[in-house]
C-alpha positions in Angstrom: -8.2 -0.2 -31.8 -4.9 -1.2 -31.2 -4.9 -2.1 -27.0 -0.8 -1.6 -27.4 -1.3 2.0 -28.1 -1.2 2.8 -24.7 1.8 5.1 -22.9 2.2 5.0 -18.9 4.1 7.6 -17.4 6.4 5.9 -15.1 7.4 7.5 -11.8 10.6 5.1 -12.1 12.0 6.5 -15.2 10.5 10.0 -15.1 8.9 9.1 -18.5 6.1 7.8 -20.6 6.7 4.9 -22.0 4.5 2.2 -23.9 2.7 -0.4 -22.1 3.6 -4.3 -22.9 2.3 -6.7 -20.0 5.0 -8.7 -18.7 3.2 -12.1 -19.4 1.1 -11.9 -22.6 -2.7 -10.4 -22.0 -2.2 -10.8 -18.0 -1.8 -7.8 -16.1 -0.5 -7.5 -12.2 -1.0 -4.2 -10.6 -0.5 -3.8 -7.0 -1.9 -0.2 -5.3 -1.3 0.7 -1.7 -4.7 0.6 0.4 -5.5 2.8 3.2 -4.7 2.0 7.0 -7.9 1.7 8.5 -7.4 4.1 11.6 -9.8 6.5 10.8 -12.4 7.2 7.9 -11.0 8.0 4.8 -11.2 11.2 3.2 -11.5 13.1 -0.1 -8.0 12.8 -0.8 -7.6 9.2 -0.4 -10.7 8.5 -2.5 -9.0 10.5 -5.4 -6.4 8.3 -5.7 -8.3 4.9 -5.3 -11.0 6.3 -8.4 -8.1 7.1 -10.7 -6.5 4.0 -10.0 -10.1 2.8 -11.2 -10.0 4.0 -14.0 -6.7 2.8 -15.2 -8.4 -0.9 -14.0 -11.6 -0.5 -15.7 -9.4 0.8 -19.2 -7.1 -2.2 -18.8 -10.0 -4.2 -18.8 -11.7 -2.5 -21.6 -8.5 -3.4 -23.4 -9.0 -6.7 -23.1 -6.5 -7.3 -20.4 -7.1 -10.1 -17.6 -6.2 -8.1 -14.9 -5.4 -9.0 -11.1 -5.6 -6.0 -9.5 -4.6 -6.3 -5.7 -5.2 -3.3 -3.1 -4.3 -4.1 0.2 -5.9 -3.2 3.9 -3.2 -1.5 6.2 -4.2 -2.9 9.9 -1.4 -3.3 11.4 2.6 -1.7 11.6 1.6 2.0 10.7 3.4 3.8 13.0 3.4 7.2 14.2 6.4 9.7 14.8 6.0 8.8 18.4 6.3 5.3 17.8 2.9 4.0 18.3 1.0 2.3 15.5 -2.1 4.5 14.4 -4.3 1.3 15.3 -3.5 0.8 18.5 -3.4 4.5 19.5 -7.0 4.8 18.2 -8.3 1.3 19.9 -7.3 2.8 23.0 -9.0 6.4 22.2 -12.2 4.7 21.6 -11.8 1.5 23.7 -11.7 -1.1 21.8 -9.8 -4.2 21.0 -7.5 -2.8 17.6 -9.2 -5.4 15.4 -12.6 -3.8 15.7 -11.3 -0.4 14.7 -9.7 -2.3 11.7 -12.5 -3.6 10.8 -14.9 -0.5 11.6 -12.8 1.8 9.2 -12.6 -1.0 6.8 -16.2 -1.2 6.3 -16.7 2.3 6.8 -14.4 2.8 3.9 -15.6 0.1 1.6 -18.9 2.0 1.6 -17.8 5.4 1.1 -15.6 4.0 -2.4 -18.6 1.8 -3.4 -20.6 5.2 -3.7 -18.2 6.7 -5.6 -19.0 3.3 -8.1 -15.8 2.3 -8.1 -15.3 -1.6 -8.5 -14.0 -3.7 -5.9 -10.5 -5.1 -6.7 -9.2 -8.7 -7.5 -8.0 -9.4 -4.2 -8.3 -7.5 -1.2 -5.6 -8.5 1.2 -4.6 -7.2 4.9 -1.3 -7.0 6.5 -2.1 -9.0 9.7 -2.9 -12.2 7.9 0.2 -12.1 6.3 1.9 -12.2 9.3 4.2 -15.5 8.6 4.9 -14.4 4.7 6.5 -11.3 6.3 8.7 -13.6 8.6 9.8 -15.4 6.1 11.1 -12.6 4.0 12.9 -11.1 7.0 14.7 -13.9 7.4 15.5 -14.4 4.1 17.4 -10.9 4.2 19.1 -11.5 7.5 20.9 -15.0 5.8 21.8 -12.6 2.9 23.5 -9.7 5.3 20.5 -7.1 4.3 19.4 -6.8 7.6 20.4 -7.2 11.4 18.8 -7.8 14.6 19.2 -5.6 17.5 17.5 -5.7 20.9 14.7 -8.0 19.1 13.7 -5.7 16.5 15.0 -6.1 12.8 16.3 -3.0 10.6 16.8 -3.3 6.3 20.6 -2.3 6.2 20.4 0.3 3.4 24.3 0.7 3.3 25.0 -3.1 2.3 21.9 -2.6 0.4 23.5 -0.1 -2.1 26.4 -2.7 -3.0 24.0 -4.6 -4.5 21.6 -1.6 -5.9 20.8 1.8 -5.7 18.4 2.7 -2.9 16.4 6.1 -3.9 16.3 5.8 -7.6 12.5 6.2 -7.6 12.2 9.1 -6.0 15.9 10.2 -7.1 17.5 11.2 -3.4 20.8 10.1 -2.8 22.2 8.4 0.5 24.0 12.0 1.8 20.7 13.7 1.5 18.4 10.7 3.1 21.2 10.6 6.1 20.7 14.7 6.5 17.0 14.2 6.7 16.6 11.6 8.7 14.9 11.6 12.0 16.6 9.6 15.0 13.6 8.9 17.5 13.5 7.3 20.9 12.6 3.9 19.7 15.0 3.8 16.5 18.3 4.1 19.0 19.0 0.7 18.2 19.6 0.9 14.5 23.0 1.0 13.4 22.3 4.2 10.9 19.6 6.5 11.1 18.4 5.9 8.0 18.1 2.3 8.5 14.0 1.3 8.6 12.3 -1.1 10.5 11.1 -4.9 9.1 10.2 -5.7 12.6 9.7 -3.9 15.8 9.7 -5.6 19.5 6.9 -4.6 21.2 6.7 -2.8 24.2 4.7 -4.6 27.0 1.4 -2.7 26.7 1.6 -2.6 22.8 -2.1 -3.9 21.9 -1.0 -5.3 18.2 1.5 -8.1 18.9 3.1 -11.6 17.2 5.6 -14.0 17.8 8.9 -14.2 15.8 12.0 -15.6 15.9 13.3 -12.3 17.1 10.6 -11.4 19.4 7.1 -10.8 20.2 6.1 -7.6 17.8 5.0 -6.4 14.6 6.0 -5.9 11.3 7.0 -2.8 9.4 4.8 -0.9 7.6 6.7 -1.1 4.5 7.0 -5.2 4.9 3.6 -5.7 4.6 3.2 -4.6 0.6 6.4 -6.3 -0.5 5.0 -9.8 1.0 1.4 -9.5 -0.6 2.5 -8.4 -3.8 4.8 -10.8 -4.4 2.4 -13.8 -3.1 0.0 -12.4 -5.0 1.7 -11.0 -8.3 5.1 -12.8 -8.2 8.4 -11.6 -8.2 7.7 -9.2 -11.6 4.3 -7.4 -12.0 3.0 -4.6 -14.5 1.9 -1.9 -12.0 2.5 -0.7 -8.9 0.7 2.6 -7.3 -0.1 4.4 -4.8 -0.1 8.4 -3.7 2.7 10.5 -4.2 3.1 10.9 -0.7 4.0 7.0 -0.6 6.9 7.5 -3.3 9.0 8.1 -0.6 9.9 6.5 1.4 7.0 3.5 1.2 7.9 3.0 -2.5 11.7 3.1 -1.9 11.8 0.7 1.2 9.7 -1.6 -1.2 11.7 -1.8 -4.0 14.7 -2.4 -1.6 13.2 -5.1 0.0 12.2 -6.9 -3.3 14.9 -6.6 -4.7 16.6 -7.9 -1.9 14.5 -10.8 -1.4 14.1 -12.0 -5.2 16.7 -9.9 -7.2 14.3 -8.7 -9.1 12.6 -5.3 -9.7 9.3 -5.7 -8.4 7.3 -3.2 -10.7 7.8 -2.2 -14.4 5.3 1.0 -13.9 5.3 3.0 -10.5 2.4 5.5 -11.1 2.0 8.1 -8.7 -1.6 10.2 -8.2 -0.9 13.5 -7.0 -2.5 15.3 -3.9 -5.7 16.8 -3.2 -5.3 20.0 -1.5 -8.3 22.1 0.3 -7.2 26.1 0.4 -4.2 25.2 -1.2 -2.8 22.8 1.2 -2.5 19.2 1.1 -5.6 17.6 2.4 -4.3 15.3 5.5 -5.8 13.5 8.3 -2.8 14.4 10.4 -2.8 18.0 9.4 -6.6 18.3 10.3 -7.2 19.3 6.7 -9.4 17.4 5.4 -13.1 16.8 4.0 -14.7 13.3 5.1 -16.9 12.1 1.9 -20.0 12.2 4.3 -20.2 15.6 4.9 -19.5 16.4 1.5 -22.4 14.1 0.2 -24.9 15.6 3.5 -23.4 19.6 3.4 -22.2 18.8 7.0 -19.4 20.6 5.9 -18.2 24.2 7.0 -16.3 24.5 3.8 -19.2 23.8 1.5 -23.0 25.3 1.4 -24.6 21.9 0.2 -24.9 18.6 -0.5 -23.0 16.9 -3.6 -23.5 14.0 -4.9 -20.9 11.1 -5.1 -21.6 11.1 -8.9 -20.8 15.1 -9.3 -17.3 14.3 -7.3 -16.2 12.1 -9.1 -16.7 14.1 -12.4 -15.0 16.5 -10.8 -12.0 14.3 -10.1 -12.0 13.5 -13.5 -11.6 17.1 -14.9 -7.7 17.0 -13.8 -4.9 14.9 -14.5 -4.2 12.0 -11.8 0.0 13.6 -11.9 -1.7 17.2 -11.3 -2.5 18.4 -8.4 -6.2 19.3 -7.8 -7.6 22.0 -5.1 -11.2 21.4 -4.1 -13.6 24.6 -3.7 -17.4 25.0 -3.8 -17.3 27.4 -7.0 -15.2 24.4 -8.6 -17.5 21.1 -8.4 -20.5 24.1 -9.0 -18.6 24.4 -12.0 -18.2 20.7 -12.3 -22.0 20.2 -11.8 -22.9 22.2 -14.3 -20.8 20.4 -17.0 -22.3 17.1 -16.1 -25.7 18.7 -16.3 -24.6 19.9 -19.5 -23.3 16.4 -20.8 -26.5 14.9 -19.6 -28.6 17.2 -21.6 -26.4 17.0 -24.7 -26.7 12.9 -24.4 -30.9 13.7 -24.5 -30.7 15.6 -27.5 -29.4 12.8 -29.8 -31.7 10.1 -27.7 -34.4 12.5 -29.0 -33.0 12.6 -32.4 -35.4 10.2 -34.6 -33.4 7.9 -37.3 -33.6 7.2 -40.6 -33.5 3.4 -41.8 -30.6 5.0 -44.6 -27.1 5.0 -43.0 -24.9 7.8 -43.2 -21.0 6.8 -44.3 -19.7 10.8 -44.1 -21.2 11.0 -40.4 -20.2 7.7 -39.5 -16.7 8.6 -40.5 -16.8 11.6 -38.8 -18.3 9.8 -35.5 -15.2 7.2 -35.9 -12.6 9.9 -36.4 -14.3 11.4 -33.0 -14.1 7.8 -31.4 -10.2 7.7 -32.4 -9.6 10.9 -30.8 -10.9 10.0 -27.4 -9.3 6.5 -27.3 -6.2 8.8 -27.9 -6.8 10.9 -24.8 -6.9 7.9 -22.5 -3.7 5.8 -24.3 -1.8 9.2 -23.4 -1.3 8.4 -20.0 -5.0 8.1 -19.0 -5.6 11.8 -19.8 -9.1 11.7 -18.6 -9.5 16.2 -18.9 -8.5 15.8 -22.1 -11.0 12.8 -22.7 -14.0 15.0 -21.1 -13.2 17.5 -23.7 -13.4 15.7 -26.0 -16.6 14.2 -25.5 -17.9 17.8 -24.7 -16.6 18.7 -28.6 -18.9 16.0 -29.7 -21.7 18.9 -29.4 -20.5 19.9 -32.9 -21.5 16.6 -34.3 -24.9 17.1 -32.2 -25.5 20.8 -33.7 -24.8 19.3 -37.5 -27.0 16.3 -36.8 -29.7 18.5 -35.9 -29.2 20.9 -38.7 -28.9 18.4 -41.0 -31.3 15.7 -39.7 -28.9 13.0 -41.1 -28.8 10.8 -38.8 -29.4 7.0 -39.2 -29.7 3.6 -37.3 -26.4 2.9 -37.3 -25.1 6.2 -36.4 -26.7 6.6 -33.6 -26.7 3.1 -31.9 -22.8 3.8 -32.5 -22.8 7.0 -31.1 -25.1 6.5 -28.1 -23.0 3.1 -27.5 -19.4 5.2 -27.6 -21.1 7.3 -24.8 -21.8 4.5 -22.5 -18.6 3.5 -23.1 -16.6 5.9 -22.5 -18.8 7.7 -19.8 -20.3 4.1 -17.9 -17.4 1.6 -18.8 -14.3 3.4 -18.5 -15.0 6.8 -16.4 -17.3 5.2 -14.1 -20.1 7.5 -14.8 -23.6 7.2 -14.2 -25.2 10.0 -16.4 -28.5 8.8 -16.3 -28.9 10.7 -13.0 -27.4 13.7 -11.2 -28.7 13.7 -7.5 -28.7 11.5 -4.5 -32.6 12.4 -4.6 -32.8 9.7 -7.6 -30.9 7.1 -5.3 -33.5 7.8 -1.8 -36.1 7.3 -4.4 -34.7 4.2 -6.0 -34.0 2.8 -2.7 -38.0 3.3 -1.5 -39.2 1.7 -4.2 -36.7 -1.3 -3.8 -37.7 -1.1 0.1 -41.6 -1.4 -0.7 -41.2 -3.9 -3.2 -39.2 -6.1 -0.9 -42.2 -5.4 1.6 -44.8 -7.0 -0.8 -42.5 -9.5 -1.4 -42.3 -10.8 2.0 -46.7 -10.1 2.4 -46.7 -12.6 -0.4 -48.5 -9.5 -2.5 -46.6 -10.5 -5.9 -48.9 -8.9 -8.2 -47.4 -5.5 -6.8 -43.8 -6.6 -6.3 -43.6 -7.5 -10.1 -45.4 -4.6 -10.8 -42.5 -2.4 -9.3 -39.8 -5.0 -10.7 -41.8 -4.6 -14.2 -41.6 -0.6 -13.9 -37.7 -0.6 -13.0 -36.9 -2.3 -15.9 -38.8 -0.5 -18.2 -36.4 2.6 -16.6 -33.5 0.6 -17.5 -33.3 -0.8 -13.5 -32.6 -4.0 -13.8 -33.8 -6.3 -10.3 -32.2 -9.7 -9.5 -34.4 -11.9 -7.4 -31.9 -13.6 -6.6 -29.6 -11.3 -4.9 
């Protein structure tokens, strides 16, 4: 397959357009994290599998990527002001680095249920505290930003004589100066629409550092500009994030990097659209939201019982990252059921005995299916269309078993384009559909560890012996 096939719709150009990495088989994408204030809900985790799967496809096309998905901990702020952070260290009383690092855990366990893989790097804004200094005052020499009363605003009118800020999300100047909101702490910008690179801090602000302006903290949109470009240079493939983050996150970052480097930062901006629950966008803010927990325990009062991470992410899958997606019992039931209906369709042709002859009109037939999903996910990632797709492959299933033609080679091929496609690239475990199959799994690991540390070997290899047998492999040495 040709890995150049591949067509990226990019929020920058309002297009699709084919995908060449910037510096031969190296690919640098950068996706926005989540600010760890609170724990991270269904929404969030939508975005963060589909940018999975465009990582784990990249891969599968033999890319080397560096994929880099930052920690928000710092700079966040709220309408009032106040970073998110601090507002919630002093809610639960405690110092703001331990709610960081509580809601950073809390969400590196809820995505590692949902299987998806941990990125390149993992950086976090407030150890890249001096990198953000630097660029400030790179701007300031080059008259793209001013200091007043100790904090440090992006001057988006000398700004636009050297490019246009707003062409990613397509809003001109007039219209950003009509929307903007003047707030109590922003009197000392020179226009309203002005944004912050560094804040003073008032004297009972928790989250605090040293500058050459004053002691403070950096903008929230700062902290993405520094760490891509230390981590992905001045040019990189990718850049992503929600849609709610195209504006004006995405903007003020573009600005910024072009006024640091003169260079556009990204060649792709990819935006995933919301997830809404009764029809409105799912929001922490707007106390709309589903917490992954409750969904995976039925604590829940929207949903009757427990899903599993597995079944969610299917779900997820069944719509197109740019679409918008509303989340309802009836619809992961629905969702459910096709996975249960994949599963059993991959157990038919496991069960299928094969001949030692091979089978060149069926293997054909099986490439031509193969082409036609690989086509799916070079249009843009289209994973509904992909899941179709391998649902249609029930035709080649029904003839099999009519026909019973079904050698070696066509089914090791077949069986092997599943687990690609489905493990691979989807992230899919179909070879189990409930948590019940993980609390069992984890028992058994629990008991054999038990014997392990009684010295009672002949058991623990027993169990180790068993697991593999089930396909479960067990590393001692983890």
């Amino acid at each position: 397959m040709d890995p150049h096939n591949l067509y990226i719709y990019n929020s920058l150009t309002s297009s699709k357009e084919k995908f060449k990495p910037l510096r031969n088989n190296s690919v640098g994408m950068y996706v926005c994290g989540p600010t760890v204030y609170s724990n991270v809900h269904l929404g969030n985790c939508r975005t963060f599998i589909s940018f999975d799967i465009i990582f784990r496809y990249l891969r599968y096309l033999g890319y080397n990527v560096r994929y880099v998905r930052n920690i928000t901990d710092v700079g966040h702020l709220e309408d009032t002001g106040e970073d998110k952070i601090s507002k919630k260290a002093k809610i639960e009383q405690l110092e703001p680095m331990e709610i960081a690092q509580k809601y950073t855990n809390s969400f590196r366990d809820v995505i590692k249920k949902f299987n998806v893989l941990n990125p390149s790097i993992e950086p976090v804004a407030s150890g890249h505290i001096t990198e953000q200094i630097s660029i400030i005052e790179d701007l300031i020499k080059k008259d793209l930003a001013y200091i007043s009363n100790g904090s440090v605003y992006f001057d988006i009118s000398n700004y636009n004589k050297v490019d246009s800020y707003g062409k990613l999300s397509g809003r001109d100047l007039d219209k950003i100066k009509s929307n903007s909101r003047t707030l109590a702490s922003q009197d000392d910008k020179k226009n309203e629409y002005d944004f912050a690179l560094w804040k003073k801090a008032e004297k009972n602000h928790l989250m605090k550092w040293k500058s050459p302006w004053s002691e403070g903290f950096p903008g929230w949109h700062l902290e993405c500009t520094a760490m891509s470009n230390k981590y992905l240079g001045d040019e990189f493939d990718i850049h992503g994030g929600g849609i709610d983050l195209k504006f004006p996150h995405h903007e003020c970052e573009i600005a910024q990097a072009v006024g640091y480097t003169g260079k556009q930062p990204a060649k792709f901006w990819i935006h995933t659209n919301m997830l809404t629950l009764n029809n409105k966008k799912m929001s922490k803010s707007l106390d709309n939201n589903i917490l992954p927990d409750e969904l995976f325990s039925g604590k829940n009062e929207f949903f009757s019982k427990p899903f599993d991470p597995n079944i969610i992410r299917f779900f997820f899958l069944q719509a197109h990252y740019r679409n918008e997606l509303d989340i309802s019992e009836d619809a992961i039931l629905a969702s459910e059921k096709g996975f249960e209906r994949l599963v059993e369709m991959l157990d038919r042709i496991s069960n299928i005995e094969a001949s030692k002859n091979n089978n060149d009109e069926l293997f054909n037939q099986i490439k031509q299916w193969e082409k036609n999903c690989f086509d799916c996910l070079d249009d843009d990632f289209n994973t509904p269309m992909l899941i179709a797709e391998i649902f249609n492959s029930s035709k080649l299933i029904n003839q099999i078993e009519k026909n019973g033609n079904l050698g070696h080679r066509e089914k090791d091929y077949f069986l092997g384009l599943y687990d690609t496609l489905l493990s691979d690239i989807l992230g899919i475990n179909y070879n189990k559909s409930t948590s019940s199959d993980d609390s069992i799994l984890e028992i058994l690991l629990n008991i054999r560890d038990d014997a392990r540390v009684k010295k009672d070997f002949d058991l623990s290899d027993s169990i180790r012996d068993q697991l593999n047998k089930l396909g479960v492999k067990v590393n001692d040495n983890n």
